[in-house]
LUMGUTI-972091 format. One record per residue (C-alpha): x, y, z; residue number from 1. Coordinates in Angstrom, 2 decimals. Layout:
<recs>
[[X,Y,Z],NUM]
...
</recs>
This chain:
<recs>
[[10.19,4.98,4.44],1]
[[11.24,2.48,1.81],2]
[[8.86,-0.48,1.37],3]
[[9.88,-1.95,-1.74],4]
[[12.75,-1.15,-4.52],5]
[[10.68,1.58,-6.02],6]
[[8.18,2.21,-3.24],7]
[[8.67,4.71,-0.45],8]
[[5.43,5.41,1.94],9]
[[4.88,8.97,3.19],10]
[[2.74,8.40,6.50],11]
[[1.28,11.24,8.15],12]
[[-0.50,11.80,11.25],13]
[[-3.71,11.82,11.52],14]
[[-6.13,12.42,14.47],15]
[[-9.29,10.86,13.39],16]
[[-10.55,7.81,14.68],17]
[[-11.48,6.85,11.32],18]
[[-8.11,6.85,10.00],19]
[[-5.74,4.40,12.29],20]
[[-3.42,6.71,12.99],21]
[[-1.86,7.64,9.69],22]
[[-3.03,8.56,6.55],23]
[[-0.55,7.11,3.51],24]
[[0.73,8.63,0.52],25]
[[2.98,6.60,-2.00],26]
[[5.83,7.34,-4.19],27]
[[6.30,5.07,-7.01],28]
[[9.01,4.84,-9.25],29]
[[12.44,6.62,-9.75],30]
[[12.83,10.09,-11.03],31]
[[9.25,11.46,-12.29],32]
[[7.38,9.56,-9.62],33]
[[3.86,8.23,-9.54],34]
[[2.42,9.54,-6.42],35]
[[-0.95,7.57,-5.00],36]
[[-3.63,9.54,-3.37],37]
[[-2.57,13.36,-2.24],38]
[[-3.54,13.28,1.30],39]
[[-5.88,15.80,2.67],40]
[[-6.35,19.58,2.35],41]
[[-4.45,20.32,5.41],42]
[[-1.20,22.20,6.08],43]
[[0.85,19.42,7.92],44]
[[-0.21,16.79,5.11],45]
[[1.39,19.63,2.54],46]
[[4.43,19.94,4.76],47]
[[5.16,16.18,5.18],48]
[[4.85,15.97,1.40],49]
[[7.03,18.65,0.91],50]
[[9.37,18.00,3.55],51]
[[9.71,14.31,2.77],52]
[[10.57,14.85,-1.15],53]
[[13.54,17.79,-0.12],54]
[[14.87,15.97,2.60],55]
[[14.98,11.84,1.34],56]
[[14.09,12.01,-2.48],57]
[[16.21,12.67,-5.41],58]
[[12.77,13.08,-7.43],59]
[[9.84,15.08,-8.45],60]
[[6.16,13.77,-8.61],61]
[[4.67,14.02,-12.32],62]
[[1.59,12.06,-11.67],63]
[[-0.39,11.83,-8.75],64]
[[-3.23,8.89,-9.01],65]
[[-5.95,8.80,-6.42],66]
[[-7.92,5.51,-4.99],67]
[[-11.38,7.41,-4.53],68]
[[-12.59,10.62,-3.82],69]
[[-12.85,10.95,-0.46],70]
[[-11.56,13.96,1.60],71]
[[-8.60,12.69,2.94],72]
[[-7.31,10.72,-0.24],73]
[[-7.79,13.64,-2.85],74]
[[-8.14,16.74,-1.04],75]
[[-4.68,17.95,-2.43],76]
[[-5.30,17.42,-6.11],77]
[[-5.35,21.06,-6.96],78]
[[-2.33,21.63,-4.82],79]
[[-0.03,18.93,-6.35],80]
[[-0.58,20.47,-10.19],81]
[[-0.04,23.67,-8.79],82]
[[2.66,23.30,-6.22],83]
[[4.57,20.18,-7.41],84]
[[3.56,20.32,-11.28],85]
[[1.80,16.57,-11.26],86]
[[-0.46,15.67,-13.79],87]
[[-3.58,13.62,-11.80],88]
[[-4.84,10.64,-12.74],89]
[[-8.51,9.61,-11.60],90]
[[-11.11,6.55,-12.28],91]
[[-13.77,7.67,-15.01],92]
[[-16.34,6.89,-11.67],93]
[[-14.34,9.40,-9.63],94]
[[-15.04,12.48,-11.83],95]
[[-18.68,13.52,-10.96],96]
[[-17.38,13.14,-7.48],97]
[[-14.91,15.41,-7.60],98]
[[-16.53,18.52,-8.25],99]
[[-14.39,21.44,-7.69],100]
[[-11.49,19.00,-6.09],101]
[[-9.62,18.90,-9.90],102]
[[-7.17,20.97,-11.45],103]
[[-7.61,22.28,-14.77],104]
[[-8.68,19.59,-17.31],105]
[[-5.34,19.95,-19.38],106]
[[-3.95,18.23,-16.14],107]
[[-6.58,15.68,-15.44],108]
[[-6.20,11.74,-17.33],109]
[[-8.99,9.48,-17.16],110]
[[-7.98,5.96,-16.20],111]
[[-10.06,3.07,-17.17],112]
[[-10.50,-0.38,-15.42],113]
[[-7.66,-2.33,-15.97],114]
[[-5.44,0.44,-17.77],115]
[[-1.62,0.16,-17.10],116]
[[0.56,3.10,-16.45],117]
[[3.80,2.98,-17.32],118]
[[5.80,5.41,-15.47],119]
[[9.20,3.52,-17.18],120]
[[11.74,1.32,-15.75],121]
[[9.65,-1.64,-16.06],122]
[[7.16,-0.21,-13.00],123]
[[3.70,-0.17,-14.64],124]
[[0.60,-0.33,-12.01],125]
[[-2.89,-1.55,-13.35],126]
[[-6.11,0.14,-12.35],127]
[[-7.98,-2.11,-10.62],128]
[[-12.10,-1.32,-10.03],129]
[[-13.06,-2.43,-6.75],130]
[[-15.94,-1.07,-5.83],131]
[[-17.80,-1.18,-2.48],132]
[[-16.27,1.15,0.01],133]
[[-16.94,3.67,-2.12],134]
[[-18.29,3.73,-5.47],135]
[[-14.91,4.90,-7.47],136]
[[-12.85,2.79,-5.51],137]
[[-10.03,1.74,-7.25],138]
[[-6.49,0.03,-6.35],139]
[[-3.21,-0.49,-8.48],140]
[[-1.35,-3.35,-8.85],141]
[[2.33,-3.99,-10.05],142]
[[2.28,-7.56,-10.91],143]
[[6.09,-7.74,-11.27],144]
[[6.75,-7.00,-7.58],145]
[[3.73,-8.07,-5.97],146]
[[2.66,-5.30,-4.50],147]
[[-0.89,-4.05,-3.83],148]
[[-2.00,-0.34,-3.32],149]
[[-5.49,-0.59,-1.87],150]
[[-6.31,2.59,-0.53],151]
[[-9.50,2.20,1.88],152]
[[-10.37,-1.26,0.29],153]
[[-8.21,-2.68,2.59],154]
[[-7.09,-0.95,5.73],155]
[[-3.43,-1.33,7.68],156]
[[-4.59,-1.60,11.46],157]
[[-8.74,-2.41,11.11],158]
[[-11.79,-3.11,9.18],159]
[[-12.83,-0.15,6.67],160]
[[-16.75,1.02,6.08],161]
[[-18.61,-0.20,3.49],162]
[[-20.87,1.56,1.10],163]
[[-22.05,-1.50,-0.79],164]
[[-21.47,-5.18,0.68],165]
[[-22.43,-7.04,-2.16],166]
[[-19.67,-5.30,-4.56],167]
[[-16.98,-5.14,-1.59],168]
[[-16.81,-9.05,-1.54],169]
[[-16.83,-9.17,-4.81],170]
[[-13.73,-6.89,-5.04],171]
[[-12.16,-8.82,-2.18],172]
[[-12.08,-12.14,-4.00],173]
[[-11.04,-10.52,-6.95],174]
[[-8.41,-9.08,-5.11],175]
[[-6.95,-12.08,-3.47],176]
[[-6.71,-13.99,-6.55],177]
[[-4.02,-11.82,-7.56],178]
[[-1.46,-13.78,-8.73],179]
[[2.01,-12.97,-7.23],180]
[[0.79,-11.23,-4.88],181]
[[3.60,-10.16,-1.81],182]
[[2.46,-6.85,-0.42],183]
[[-0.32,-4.82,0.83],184]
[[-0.04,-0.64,1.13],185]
[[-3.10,0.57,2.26],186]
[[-4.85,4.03,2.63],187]
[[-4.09,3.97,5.97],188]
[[-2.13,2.48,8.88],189]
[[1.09,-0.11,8.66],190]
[[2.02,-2.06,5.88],191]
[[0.50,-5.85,5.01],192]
[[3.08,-8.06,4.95],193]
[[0.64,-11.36,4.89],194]
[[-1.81,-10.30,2.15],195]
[[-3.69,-12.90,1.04],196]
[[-4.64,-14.42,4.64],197]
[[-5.42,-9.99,5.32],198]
[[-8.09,-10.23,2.41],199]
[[-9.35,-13.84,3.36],200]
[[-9.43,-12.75,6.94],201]
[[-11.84,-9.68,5.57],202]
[[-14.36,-11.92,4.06],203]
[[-14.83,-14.00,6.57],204]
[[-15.57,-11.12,9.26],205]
[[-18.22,-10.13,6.71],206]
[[-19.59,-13.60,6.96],207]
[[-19.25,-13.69,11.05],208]
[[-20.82,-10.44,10.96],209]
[[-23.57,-11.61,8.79],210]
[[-24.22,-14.53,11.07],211]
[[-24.16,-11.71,14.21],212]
[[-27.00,-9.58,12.83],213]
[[-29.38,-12.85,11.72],214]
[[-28.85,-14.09,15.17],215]
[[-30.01,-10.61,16.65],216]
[[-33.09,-10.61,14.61],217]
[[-33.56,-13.96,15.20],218]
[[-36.68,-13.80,17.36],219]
[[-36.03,-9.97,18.31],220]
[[-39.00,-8.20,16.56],221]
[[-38.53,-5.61,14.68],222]
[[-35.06,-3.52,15.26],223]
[[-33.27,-0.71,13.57],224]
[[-29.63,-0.52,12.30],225]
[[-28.38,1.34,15.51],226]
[[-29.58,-0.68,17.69],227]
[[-28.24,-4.25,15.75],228]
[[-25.16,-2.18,15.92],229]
[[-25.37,-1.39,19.61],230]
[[-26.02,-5.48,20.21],231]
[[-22.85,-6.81,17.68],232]
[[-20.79,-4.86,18.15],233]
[[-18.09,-4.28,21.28],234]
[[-18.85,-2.10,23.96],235]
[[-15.79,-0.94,24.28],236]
[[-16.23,0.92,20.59],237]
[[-15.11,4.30,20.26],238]
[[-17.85,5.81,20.06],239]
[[-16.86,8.53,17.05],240]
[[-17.04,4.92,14.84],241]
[[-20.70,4.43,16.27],242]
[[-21.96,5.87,12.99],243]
[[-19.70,4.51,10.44],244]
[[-20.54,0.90,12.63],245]
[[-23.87,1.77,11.88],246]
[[-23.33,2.50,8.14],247]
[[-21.58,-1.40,8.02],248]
[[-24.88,-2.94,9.52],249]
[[-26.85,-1.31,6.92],250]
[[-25.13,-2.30,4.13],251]
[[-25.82,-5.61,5.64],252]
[[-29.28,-4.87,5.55],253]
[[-29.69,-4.13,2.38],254]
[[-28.00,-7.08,0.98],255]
[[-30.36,-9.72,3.25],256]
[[-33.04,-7.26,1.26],257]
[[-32.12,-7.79,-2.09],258]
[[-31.52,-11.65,-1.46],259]
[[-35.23,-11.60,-0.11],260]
[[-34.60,-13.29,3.57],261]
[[-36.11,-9.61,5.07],262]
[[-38.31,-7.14,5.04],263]
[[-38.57,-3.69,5.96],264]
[[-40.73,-1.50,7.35],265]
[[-40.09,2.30,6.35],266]
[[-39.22,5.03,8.21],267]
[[-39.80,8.37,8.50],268]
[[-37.53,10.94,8.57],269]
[[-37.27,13.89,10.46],270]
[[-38.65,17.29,9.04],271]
[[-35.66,19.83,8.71],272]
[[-36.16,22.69,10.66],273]
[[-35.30,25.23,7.80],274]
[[-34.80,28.43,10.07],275]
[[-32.33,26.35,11.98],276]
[[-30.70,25.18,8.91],277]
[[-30.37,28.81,7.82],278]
[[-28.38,29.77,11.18],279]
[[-26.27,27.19,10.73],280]
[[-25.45,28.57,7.33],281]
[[-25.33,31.57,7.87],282]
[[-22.49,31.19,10.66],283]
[[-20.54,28.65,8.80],284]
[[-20.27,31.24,5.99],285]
[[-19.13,33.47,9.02],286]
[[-16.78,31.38,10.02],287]
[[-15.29,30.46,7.11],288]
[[-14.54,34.23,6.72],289]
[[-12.71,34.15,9.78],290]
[[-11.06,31.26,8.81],291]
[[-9.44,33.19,5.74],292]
[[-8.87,36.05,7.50],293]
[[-6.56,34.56,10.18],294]
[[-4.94,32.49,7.65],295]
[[-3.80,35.64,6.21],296]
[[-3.10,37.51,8.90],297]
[[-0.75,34.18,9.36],298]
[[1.27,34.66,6.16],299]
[[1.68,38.16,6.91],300]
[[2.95,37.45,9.87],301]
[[5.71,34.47,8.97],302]
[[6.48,37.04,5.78],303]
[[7.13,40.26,8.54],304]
[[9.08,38.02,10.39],305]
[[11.39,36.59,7.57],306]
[[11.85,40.12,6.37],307]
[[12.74,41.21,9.76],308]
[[15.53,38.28,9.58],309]
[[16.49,40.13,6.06],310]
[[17.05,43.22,7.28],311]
[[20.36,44.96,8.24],312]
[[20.78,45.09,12.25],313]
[[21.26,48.93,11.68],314]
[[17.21,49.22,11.18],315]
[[16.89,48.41,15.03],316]
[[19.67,51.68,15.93],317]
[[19.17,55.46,15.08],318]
[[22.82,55.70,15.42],319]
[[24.45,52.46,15.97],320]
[[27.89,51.72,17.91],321]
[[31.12,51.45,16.29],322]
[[34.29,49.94,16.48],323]
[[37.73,50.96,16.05],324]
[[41.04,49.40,17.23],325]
[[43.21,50.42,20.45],326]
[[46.29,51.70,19.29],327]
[[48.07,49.98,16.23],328]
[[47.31,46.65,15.25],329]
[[50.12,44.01,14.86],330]
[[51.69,43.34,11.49],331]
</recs>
């Protein structure tokens, strides 16, 4: 889907809660494309790729650039060197986070804040840190057009979760003092048409939300992040986003912490019980095995059929029927 002169969005399905419905990837430029984020390690995210640059684009991807290392952004990193022969581009913070998610370092660039990629005809994104959803959070910018790849900075149908609050309104502010800015693609969900009221709007939930949790505590006694979360926020809340809600409120927390208007009082967590943890272990490892196993018992399977489709009808006939003419055919 085309969202700018030389930016097409791939959006594809996605069934978690977390994600809004779609999970984004970008193509950027004409020709050897700039692709931003992979998508995750899953076979439909592959196939929409795939499918989407055979059927609609006259191009091939020679650099994919991810927003942060989570799952879902750079799960396919190996698989676009491999596969579609990108070079991958990730934030110096990114790296140690990545851990067996990178293709071989011949492949791998190491962007720096504010670096510019120039992937010719005048399109040249800047890295942009912006920290606080994640630590390696990054977004790109091309000034010329005005438009804004934010990844999970900014989200296309609802708030995103925030590992650090203090550093995630920083990056907000930063971000909508961009100048010429038009457009908003985010990680997920539909396309920001009205960015700079989007990013605005984002700050000031943070500040409603602050003034939410003070009034809880206001009075309350002591009460932990769950159950602030289970007063602020609505009841109506899917409750699969319970936990990342939760996550929000702390971060919260800890800022009133550091600014010195609470205290805490520690917890204490749970002892893991280690025989348990070995079970659970022990059958993931089983099931991952199983896992592989069908998998290939799957390719064996689509390659017997296609060779099946190969193969000359007379394989299916120890003596098949013939055909000969009545009589004398017509000059």
């Amino acid at each position: 889907m085309q969202v700018t002169a030389n930016v097409r969005v791939v959006p594809i399905p996605s069934e978690s809660a977390m994600h809004t419905g779609v999970t984004n990837v970008y193509l950027v430029g004409s020709g050897q494309v700039l692709a931003i984020d992979s998508g995750e390690a899953l076979d439909h995210h592959k196939w929409m790729l795939r499918g989407y640059l055979a059927a609609t684009e006259q191009t091939e991807i020679a650099l994919t650039a991810i927003t942060h290392h989570h799952f879902d952004h750079s799960g396919n990193l190996k698989w676009v060197h491999e596969f579609l022969h990108s070079d991958v581009l990730v934030h110096e913070r990114g790296i140690p986070l990545l851990k067996g998610k990178l293709p071989p370092p011949e492949a791998v660039r190491i962007l720096q804040d504010n670096e510019v990629i120039d992937i010719g005809n005048g399109v040249r994104p800047r890295v942009l840190f912006t920290p606080g959803h994640s630590v390696d959070s990054v977004c790109y910018y091309v000034e010329d057009t005005g438009v804004l790849f934010t990844g999970d900075t900014l989200l296309g149908n609802s708030t995103t979760t925030v590992q650090d609050l203090a550093s995630y309104r920083q990056s907000l502010k930063m971000l909508s003092e961009l100048p010429n800015l038009t457009v908003i693609c985010p990680g997920h969900g539909q396309i920001v048409r009205d960015p700079r009221e989007r990013l605005l709007g984002l700050m000031e939930h943070r500040a409603q939300r602050d003034r939410q949790i003070l009034a809880t505590l206001d009075g309350a006694g002591p009460m932990s992040a769950w159950d602030i979360m289970m007063k602020v926020y609505p009841e109506n809340l899917d409750k699969r986003l319970r936990r990342p809600a939760t996550r929000n409120v702390q971060t919260h927390l800890d800022q009133f912490k550091q600014e010195g208007r609470l205290t805490e009082v520690p917890g204490s967590r749970r002892k893991p019980n280690e025989a348990k943890l070995k079970r659970e272990k022990e059958l993931a490892k089983a099931q991952d095995k199983v896992l592989r196993q069908a998998k290939k018992i799957e390719a064996e399977r689509a390659t017997a059929a296609l060779r099946a489709q190969e193969a000359p009808t007379t394989a299916d006939w120890s003596r098949p029927p013939t055909y000969e003419l009545i009589g004398r055919a017509k000059d």
